[in-house]
C-alpha positions in Angstrom: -4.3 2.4 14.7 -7.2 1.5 12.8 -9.7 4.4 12.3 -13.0 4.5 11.4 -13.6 6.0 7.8 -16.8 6.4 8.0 -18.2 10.0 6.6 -14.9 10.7 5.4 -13.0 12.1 3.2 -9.8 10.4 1.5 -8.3 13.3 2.2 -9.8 13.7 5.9 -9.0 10.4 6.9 -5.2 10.4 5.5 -4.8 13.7 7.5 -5.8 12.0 10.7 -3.7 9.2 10.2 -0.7 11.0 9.1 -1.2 13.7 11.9 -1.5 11.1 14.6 2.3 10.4 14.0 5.0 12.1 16.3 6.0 15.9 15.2 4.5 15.0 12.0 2.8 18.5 10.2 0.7 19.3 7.1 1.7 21.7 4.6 1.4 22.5 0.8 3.8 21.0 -1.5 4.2 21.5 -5.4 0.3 22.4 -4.8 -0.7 19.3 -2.7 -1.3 18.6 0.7 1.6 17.0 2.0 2.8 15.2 5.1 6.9 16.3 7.0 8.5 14.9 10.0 11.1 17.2 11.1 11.4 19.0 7.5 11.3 15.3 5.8 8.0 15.0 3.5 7.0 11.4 4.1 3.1 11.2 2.4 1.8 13.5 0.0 -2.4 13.7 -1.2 -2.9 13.6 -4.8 -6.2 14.0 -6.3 -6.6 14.2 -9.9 -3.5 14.8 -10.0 -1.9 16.7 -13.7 -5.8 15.7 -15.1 -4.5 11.7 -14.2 -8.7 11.3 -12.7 -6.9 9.0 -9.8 -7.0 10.0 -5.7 -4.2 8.1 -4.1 -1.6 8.7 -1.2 1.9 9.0 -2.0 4.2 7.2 0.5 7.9 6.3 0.9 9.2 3.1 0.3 12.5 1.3 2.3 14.2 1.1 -1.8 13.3 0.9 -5.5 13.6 -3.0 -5.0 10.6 -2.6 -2.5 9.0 -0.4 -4.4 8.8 -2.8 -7.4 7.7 -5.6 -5.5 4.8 -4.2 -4.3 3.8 -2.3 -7.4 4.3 -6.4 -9.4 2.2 -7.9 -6.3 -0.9 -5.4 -6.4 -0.9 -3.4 -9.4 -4.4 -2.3 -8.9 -3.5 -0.7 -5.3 0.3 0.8 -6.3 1.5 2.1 -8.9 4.2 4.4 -9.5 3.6 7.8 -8.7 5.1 11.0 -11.0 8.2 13.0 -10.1 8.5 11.1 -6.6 8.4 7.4 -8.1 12.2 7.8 -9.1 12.9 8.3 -5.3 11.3 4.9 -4.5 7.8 6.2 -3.5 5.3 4.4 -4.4 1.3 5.8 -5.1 -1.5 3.6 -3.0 -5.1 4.1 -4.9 -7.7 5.5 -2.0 -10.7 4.7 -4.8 -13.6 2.0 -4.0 -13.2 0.0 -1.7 -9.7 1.1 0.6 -8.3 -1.2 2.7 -7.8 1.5 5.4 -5.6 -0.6 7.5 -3.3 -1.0 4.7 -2.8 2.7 3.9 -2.5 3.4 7.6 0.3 0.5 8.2 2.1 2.0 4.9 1.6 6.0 6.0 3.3 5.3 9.6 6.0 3.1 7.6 6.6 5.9 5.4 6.9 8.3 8.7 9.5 5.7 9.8 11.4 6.1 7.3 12.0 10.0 7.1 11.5 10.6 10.4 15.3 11.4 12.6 16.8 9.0 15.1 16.2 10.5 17.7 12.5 10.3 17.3 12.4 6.0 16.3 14.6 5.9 19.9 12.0 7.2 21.7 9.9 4.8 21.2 8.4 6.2 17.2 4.8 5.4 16.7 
């Protein structure tokens, strides 16, 4: 699902990715643009975020276990992000150099995991 970058935004290019996905639809949350699947948030934009200077992409992960192995493997693209990191969501940094293919894989994972049955027996992504 690779797409090309190019002349865009963070924010642009995480909207076409997340919006690509099955009934997924934007909407503001707690003052950010945010990502739902049938009601379920499942990626949220953050930039500068509470004066923090970072712009990343919020996604789910399958568990805090999950979550704290990929923070320990790649510190400088995950971290733990505020108020959702206690849920197992896990902040992915969309500063220099992205590796799109990456966010993309984990934004659609994310989708996986809040969107209903019903959609992931039809066939998902």
């Amino acid at each position: 699902m690779t797409l090309s970058p190019l002349a865009q935004s963070p924010l642009d290019h995480v909207r076409e990715v997340a919006l690509l996905l099955p009934e997924a639809e934007e909407r503001e949350s707690h003052g950010q643009p945010s990502f739902f699947v049938a009601g379920t948030q499942f990626a949220q934009f953050r930039e500068d975020h509470h004066g923090d200077a970072m712009t990343v992409v919020c996604v789910k992960t399958g568990d805090a276990d999950e979550q704290a192995m990929m923070i320990e493997a790649n510190p400088a693209v995950y971290s733990r992000p505020s108020y959702l990191g206690a849920s197992g969501w896990v902040a992915i940094d969309l500063a220099g150099d992205v590796d799109w293919a990456l966010v993309e894989d984990r934004i659609a994972r994310s989708w996986e995991l809040a969107a209903p049955r019903r959609l992931l027996e039809a066939g998902g992504r």
